[in-house]
C-alpha atoms as a printed R data frame, in Angstrom:
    type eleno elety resid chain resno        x       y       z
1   ATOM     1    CA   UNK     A     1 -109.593  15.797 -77.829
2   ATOM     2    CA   UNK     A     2 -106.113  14.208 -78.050
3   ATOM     3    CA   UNK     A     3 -106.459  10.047 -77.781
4   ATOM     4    CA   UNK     A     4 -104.566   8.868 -74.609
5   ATOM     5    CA   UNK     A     5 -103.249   5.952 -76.823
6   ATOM     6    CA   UNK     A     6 -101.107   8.790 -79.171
7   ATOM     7    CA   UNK     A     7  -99.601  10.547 -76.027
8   ATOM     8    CA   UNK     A     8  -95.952  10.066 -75.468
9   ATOM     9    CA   UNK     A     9  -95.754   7.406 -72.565
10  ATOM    10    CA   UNK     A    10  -93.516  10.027 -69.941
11  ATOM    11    CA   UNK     A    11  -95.821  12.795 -70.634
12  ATOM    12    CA   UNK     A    12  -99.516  11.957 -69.690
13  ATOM    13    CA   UNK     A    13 -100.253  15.763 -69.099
14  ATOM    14    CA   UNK     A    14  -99.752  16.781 -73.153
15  ATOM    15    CA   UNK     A    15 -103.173  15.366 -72.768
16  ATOM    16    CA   UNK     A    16 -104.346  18.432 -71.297
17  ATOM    17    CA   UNK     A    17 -104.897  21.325 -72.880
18  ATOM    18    CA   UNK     A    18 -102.258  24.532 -72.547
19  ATOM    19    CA   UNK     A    19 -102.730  27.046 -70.369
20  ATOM    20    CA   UNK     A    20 -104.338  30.629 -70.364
21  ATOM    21    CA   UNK     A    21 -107.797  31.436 -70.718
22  ATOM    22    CA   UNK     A    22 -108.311  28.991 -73.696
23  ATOM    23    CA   UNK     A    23 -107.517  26.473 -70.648
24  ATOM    24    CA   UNK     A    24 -109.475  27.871 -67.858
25  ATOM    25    CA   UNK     A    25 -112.549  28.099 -70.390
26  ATOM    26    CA   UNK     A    26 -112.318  24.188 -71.301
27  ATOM    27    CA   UNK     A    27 -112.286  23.923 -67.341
28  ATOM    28    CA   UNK     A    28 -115.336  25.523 -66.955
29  ATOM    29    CA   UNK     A    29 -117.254  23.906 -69.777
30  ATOM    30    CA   UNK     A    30 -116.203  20.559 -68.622
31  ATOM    31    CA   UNK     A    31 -117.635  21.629 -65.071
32  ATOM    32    CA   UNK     A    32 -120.321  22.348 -66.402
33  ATOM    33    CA   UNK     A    33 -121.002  18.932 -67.952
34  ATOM    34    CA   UNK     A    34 -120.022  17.405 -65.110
35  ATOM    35    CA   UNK     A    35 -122.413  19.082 -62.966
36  ATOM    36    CA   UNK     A    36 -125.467  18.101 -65.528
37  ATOM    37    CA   UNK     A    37 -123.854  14.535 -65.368
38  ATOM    38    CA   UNK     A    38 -124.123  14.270 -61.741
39  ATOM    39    CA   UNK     A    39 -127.648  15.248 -61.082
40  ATOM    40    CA   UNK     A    40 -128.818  12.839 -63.989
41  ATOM    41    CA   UNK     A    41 -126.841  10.070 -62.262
42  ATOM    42    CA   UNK     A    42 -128.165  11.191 -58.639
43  ATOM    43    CA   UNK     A    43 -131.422  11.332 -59.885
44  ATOM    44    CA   UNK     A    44 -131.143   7.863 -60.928
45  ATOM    45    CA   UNK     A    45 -129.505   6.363 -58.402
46  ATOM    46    CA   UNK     A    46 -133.038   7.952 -55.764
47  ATOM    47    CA   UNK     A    47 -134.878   6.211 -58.490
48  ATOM    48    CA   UNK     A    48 -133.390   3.127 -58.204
49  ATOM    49    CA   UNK     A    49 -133.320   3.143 -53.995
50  ATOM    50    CA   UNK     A    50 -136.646   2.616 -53.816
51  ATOM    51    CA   UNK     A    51 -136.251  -1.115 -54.786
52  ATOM    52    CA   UNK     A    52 -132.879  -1.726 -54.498
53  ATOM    53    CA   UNK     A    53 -130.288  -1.446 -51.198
54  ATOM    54    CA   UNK     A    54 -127.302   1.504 -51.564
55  ATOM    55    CA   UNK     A    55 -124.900  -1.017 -52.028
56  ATOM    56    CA   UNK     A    56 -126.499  -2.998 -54.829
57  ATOM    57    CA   UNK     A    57 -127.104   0.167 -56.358
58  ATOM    58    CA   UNK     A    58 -123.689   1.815 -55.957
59  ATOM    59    CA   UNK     A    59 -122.369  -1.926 -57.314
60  ATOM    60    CA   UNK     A    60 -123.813  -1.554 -60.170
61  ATOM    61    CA   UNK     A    61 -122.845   1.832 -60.840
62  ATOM    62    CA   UNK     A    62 -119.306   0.565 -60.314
63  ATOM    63    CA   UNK     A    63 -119.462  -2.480 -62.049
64  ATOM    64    CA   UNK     A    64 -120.450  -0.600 -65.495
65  ATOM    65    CA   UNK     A    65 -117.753   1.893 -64.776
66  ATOM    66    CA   UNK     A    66 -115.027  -0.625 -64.461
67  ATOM    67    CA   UNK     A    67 -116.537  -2.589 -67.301
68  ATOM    68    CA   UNK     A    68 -116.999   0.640 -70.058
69  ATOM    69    CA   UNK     A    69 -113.181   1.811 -69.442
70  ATOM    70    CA   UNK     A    70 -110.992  -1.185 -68.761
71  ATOM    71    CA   UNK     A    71 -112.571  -2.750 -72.214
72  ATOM    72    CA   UNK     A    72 -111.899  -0.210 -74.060
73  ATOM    73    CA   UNK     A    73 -108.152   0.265 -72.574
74  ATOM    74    CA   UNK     A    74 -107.863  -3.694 -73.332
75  ATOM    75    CA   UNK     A    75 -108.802  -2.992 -76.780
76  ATOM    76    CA   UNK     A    76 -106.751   0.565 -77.579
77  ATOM    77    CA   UNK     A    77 -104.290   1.134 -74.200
78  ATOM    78    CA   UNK     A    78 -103.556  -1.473 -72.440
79  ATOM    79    CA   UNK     A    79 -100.290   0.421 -70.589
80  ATOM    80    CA   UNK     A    80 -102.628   2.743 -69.193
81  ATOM    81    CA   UNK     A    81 -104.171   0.279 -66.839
82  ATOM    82    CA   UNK     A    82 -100.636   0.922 -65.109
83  ATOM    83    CA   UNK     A    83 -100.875   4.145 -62.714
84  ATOM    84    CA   UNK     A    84  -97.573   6.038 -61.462
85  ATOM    85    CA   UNK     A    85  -99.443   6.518 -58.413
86  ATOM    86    CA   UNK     A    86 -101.226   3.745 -57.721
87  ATOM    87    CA   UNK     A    87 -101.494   4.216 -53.656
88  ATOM    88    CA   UNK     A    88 -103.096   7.937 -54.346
89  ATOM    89    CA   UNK     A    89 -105.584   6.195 -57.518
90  ATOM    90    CA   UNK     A    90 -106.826   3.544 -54.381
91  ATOM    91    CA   UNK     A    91 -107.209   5.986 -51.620
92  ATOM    92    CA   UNK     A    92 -109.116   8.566 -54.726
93  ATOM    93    CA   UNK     A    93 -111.225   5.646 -55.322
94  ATOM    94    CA   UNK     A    94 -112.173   4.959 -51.833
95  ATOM    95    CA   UNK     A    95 -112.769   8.258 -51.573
96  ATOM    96    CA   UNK     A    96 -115.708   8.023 -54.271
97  ATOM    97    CA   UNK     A    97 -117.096   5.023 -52.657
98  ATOM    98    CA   UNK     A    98 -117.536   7.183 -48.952
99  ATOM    99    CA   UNK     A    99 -119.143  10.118 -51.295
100 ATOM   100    CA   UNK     A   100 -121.597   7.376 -52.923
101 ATOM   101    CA   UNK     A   101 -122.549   5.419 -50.000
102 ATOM   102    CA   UNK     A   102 -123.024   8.365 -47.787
103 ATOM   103    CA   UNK     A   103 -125.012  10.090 -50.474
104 ATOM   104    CA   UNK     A   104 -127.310   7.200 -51.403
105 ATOM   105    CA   UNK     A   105 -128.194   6.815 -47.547
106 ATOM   106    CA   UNK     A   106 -128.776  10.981 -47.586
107 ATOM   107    CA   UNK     A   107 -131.062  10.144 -50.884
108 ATOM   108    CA   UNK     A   108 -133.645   8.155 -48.619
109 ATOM   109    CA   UNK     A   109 -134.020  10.632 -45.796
110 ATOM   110    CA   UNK     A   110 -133.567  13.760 -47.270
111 ATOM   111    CA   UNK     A   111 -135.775  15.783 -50.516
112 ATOM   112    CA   UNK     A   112 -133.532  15.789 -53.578
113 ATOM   113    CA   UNK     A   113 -132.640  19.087 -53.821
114 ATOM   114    CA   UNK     A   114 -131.827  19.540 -50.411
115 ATOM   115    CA   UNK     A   115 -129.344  16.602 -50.763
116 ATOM   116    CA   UNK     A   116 -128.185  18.599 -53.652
117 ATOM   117    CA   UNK     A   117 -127.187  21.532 -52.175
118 ATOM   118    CA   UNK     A   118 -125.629  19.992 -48.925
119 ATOM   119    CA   UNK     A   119 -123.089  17.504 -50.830
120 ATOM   120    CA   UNK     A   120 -122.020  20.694 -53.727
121 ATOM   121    CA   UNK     A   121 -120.427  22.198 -50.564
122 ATOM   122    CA   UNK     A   122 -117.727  20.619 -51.422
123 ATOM   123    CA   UNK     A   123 -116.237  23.497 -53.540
124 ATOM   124    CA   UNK     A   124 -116.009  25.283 -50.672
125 ATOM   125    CA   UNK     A   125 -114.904  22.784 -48.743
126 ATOM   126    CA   UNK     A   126 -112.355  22.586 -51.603
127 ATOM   127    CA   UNK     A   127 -110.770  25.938 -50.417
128 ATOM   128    CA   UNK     A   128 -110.470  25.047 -47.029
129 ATOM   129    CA   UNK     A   129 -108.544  21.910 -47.679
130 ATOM   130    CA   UNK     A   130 -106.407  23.614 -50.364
131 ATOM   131    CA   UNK     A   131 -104.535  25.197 -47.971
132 ATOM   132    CA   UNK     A   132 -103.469  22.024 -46.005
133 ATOM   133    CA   UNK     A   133 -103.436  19.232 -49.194
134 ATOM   134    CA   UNK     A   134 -102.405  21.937 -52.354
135 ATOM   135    CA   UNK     A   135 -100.367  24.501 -50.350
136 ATOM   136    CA   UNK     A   136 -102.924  27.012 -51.206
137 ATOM   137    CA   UNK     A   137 -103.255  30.374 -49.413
138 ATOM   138    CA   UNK     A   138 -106.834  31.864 -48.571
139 ATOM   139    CA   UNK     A   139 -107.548  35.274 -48.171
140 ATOM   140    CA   UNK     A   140 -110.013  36.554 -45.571
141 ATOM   141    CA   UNK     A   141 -112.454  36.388 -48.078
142 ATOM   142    CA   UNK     A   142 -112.006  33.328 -48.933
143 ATOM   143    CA   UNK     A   143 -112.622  32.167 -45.540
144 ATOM   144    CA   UNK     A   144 -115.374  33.998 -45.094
145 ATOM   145    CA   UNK     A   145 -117.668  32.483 -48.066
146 ATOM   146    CA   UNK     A   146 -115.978  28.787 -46.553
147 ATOM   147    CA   UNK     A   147 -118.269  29.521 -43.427
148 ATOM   148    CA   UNK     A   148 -120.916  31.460 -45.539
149 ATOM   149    CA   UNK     A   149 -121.630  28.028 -47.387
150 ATOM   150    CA   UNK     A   150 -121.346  25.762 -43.797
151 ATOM   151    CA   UNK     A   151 -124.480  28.120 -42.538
152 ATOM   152    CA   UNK     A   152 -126.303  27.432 -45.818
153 ATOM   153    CA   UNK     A   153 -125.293  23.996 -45.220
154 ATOM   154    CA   UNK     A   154 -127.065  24.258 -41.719
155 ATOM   155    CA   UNK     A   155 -130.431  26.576 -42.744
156 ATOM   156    CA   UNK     A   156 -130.976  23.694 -45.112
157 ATOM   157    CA   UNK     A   157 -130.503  20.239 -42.663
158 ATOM   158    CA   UNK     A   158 -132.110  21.899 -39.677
159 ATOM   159    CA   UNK     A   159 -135.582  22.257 -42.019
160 ATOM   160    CA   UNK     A   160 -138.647  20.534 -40.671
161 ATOM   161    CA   UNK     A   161 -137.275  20.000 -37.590
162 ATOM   162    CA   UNK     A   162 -134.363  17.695 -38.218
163 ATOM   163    CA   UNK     A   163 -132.483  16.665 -35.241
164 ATOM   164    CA   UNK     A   164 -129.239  16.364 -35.170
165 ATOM   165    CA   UNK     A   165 -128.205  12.657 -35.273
166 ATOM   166    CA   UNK     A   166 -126.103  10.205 -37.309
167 ATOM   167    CA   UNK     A   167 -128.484  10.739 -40.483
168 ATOM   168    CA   UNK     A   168 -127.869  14.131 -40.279
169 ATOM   169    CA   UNK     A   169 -124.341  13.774 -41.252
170 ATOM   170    CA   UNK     A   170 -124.373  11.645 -44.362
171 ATOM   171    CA   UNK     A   171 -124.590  14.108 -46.397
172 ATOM   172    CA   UNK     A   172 -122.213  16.234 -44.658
173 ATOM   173    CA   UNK     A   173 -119.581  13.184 -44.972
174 ATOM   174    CA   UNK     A   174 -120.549  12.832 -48.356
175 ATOM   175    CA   UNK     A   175 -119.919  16.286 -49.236
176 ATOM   176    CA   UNK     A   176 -116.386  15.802 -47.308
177 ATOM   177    CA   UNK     A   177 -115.424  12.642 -49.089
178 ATOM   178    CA   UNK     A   178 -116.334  14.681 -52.152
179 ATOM   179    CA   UNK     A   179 -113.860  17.712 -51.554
180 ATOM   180    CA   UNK     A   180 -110.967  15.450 -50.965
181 ATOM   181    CA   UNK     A   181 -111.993  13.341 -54.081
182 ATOM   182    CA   UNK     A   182 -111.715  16.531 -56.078
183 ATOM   183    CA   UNK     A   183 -108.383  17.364 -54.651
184 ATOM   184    CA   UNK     A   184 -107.162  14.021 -55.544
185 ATOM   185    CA   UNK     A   185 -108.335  14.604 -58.857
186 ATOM   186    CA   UNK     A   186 -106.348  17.672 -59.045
187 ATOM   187    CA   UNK     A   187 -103.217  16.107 -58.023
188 ATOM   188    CA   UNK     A   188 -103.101  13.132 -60.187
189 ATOM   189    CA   UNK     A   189 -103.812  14.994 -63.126
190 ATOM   190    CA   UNK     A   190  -99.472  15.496 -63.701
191 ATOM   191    CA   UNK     A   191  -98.915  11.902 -62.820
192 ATOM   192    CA   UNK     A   192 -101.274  10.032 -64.655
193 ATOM   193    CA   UNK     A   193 -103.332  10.244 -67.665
194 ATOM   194    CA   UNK     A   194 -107.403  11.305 -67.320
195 ATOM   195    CA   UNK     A   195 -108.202   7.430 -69.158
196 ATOM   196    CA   UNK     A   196 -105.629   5.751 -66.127
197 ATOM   197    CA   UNK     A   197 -107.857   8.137 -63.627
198 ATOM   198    CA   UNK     A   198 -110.896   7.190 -64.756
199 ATOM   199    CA   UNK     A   199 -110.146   3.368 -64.505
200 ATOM   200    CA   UNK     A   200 -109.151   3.508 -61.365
201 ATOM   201    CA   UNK     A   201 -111.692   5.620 -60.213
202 ATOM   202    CA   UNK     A   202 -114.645   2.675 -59.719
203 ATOM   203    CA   UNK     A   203 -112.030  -0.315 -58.882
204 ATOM   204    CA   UNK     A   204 -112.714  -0.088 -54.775
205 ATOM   205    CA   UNK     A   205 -116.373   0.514 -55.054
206 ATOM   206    CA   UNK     A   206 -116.618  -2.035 -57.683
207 ATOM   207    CA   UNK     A   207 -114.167  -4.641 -55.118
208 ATOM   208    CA   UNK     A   208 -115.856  -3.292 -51.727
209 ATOM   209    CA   UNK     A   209 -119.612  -3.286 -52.546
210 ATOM   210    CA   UNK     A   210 -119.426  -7.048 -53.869
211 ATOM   211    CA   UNK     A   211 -118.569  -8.553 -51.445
212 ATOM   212    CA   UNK     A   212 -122.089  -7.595 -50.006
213 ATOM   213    CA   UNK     A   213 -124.363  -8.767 -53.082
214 ATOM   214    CA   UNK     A   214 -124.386 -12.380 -51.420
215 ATOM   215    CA   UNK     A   215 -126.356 -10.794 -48.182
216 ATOM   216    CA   UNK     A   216 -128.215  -7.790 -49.370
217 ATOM   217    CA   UNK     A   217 -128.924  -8.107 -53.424
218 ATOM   218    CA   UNK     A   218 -132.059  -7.999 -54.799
219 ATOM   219    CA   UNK     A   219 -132.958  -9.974 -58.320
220 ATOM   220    CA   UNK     A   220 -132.959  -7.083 -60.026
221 ATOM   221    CA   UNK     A   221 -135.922  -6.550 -63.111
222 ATOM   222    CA   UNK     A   222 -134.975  -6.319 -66.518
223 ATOM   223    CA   UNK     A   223 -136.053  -2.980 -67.104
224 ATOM   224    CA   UNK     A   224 -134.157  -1.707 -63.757
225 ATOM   225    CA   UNK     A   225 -131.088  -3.711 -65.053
226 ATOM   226    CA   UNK     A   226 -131.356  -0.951 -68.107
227 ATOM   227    CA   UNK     A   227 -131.835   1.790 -65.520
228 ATOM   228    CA   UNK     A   228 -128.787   0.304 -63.752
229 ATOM   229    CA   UNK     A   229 -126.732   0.176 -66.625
230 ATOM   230    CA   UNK     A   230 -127.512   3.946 -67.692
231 ATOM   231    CA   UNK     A   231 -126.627   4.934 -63.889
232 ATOM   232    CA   UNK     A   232 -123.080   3.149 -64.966
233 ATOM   233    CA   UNK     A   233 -122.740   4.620 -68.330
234 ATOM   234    CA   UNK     A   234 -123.447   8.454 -66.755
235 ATOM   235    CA   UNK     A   235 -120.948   7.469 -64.266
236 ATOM   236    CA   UNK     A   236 -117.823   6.904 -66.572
237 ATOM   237    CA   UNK     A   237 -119.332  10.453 -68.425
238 ATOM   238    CA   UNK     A   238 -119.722  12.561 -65.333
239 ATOM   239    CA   UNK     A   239 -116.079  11.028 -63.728
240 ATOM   240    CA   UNK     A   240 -114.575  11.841 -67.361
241 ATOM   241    CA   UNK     A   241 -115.515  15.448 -67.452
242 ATOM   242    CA   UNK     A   242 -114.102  16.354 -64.095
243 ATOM   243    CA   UNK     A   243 -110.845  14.784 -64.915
244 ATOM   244    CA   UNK     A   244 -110.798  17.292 -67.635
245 ATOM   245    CA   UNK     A   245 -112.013  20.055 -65.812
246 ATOM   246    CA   UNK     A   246 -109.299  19.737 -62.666
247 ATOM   247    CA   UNK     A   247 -106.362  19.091 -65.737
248 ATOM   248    CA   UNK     A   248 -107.683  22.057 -67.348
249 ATOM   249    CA   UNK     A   249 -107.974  24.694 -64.737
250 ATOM   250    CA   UNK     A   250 -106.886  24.819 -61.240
251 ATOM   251    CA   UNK     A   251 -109.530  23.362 -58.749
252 ATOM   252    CA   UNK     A   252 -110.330  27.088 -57.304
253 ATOM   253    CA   UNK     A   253 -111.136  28.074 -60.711
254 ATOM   254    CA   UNK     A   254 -113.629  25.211 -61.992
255 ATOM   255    CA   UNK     A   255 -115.011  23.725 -58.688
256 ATOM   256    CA   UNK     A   256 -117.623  27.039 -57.800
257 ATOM   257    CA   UNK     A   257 -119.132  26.165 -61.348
258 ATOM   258    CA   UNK     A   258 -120.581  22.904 -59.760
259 ATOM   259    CA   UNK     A   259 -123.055  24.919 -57.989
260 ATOM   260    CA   UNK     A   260 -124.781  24.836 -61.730
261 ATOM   261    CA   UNK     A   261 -125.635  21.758 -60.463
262 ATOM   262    CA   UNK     A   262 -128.180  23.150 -58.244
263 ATOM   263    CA   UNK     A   263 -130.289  24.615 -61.036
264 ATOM   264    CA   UNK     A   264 -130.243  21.274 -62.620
265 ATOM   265    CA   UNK     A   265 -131.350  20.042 -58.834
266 ATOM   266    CA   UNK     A   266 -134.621  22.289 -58.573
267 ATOM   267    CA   UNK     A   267 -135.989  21.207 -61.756
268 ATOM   268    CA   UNK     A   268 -135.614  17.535 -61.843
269 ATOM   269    CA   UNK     A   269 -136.695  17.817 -58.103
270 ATOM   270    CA   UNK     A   270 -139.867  19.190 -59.114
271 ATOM   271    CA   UNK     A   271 -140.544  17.550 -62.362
272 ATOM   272    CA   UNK     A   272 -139.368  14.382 -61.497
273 ATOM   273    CA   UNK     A   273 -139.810  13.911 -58.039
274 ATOM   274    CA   UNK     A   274 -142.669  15.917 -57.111
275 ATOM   275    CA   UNK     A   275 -140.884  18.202 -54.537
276 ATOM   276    CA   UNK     A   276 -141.093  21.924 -54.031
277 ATOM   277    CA   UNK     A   277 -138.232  23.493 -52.516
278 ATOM   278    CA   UNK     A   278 -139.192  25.500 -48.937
279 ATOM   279    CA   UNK     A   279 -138.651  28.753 -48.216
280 ATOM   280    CA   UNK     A   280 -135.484  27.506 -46.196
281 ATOM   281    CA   UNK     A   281 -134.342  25.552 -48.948
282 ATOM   282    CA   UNK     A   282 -134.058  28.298 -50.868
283 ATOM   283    CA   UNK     A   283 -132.324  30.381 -48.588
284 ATOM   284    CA   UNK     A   284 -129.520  27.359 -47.790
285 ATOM   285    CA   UNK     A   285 -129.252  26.979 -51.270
286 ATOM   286    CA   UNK     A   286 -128.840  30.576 -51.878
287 ATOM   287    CA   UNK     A   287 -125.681  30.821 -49.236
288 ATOM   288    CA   UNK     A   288 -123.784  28.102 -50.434
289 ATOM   289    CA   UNK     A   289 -124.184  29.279 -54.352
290 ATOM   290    CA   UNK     A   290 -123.012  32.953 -53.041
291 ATOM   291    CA   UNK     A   291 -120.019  31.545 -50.864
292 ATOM   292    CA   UNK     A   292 -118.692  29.687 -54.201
293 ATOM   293    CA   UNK     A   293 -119.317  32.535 -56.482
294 ATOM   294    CA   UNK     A   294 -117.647  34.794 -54.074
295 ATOM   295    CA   UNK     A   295 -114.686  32.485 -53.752
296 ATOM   296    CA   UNK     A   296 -114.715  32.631 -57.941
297 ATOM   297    CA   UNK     A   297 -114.578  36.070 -57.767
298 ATOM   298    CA   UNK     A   298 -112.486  37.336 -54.997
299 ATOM   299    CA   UNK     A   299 -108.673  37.678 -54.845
300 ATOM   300    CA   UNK     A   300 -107.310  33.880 -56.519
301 ATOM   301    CA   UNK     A   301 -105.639  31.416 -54.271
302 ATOM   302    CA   UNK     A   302 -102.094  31.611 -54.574
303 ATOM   303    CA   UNK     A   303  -99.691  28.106 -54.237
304 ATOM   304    CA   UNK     A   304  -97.138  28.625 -51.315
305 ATOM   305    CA   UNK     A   305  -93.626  29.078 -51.879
């Protein structure tokens, strides 16, 4: 991997790799990372809600982040601190903080894989928003899986006789917030370097969830200040890798590979949390894998002209 420090100042994007299927094959593998990332870090995070409120938990997640990346630009990149698009960087990071907050409240109420498989809609909620945000065009097919993956979406929150209500949609919002994020991602990756991205990424979660510690924070133990720490440390990771995977590969290429995620999802939901998936879990989960793997494989999105 190139070091952001030895790229030419006007060209953050020889950072990424050229294209072809030597690019679109680093795209995947960083999804793939990414994906294993995430669960670790969601897992984590469910861990940590049982003593802690979301926001002292997302804070802390944040505050790691921020800590990790902008010491170690201080120390090797300082210019990098400095984004070309600093209004899109804000609104990308305030998009993560709507995607944590309204997936640590879906963490209490909902089993963990369910929550799983309800926010990795996003890559098909990707598609739909290509077309608007990246001038994208959709086939029929495409389309198609997009409300394939919204009915998997459903089977899954309307199990055990879940009512429709505000709860309801926090992980829908979360999944939302999520989509856009990733198309953010996507667009800064030819204005800014991945290392400028990443800082960025935690600075409004880290500024907005603050200012609540005075009214809601818990003393934290020491042994959950470790656990809150690691949450941190596999949030720079997991926010690295998808940088690398949307500058690799376009974002219809790499985003159905974070339904790997959901494998990931099943196991730590049983092992770790003592949760077997329901019939109707399955089922949900099964849509919303096929509607991204038949958005993979169908005709590719082509950019407007």
């Amino acid at each position: 991997m190139t070091h952001p420090a030895s790229a030419k100042e006007d060209r953050p994007e020889v950072l990424l790799l050229p294209g072809g299927q030597a690019s679109i094959t680093a795209g995947v593998l960083w999804m793939l990372a990414t994906t294993l990332l995430f669960v670790c870090q969601d897992s984590t995070s469910r861990i940590l809600l049982a003593s802690y409120p979301p926001t002292e938990v997302a804070f802390a997640r944040y505050f790691v982040h921020i800590l990790l990346v902008a010491s170690f630009l201080a120390w090797r990149a300082p210019r990098l601190m400095v984004s070309r698009r600093p209004i899109l960087q804000m609104l990308r990071s305030t998009l993560l903080l709507g995607t944590t907050l309204f997936g640590l409240l879906a963490l209490k109420i909902m089993p963990f894989l369910d929550f799983s498989a309800v926010v990795w809609v996003a890559p098909v909620l990707v598609t739909a928003l290509s077309v608007v945000i990246l001038g994208e065009k959709v086939s029929w097919r495409g389309w198609l899986s997009v409300f394939i993956g919204l009915a998997g979406v459903w089977v899954i929150v309307a199990e055990g006789g879940i009512h429709i209500s505000a709860l309801m949609l926090f992980p829908l919002l979360a999944a939302l917030c999520n989509a856009l994020y990733q198309i953010a991602t996507r667009v800064l990756h030819t204005s800014d370097a991945p290392l400028t991205t990443l800082f960025y990424t935690a600075l409004v979660g880290a500024i907005f969830c603050a200012a609540f510690l005075p009214f809601v924070g818990v003393a934290p133990r020491p042994a959950d200040l470790a656990l809150m720490a690691f949450l941190g440390s596999l949030g720079v990771a997991s926010h690295f890798c998808m940088i690398r995977a949307f500058a690799a590969a376009p974002a219809n290429v790499v985003a159905p590979f974070g339904y790997t995620a959901l494998l990931w999802a099943t196991l730590f939901s049983v092992v770790i949390f003592a949760e077997i998936p329901g019939v109707r879990t399955m089922i949900g989960t099964g849509l919303i894998v096929a509607a991204g793997l038949s958005i993979f494989l169908g005709p590719r999105s082509r950019r407007s002209t």
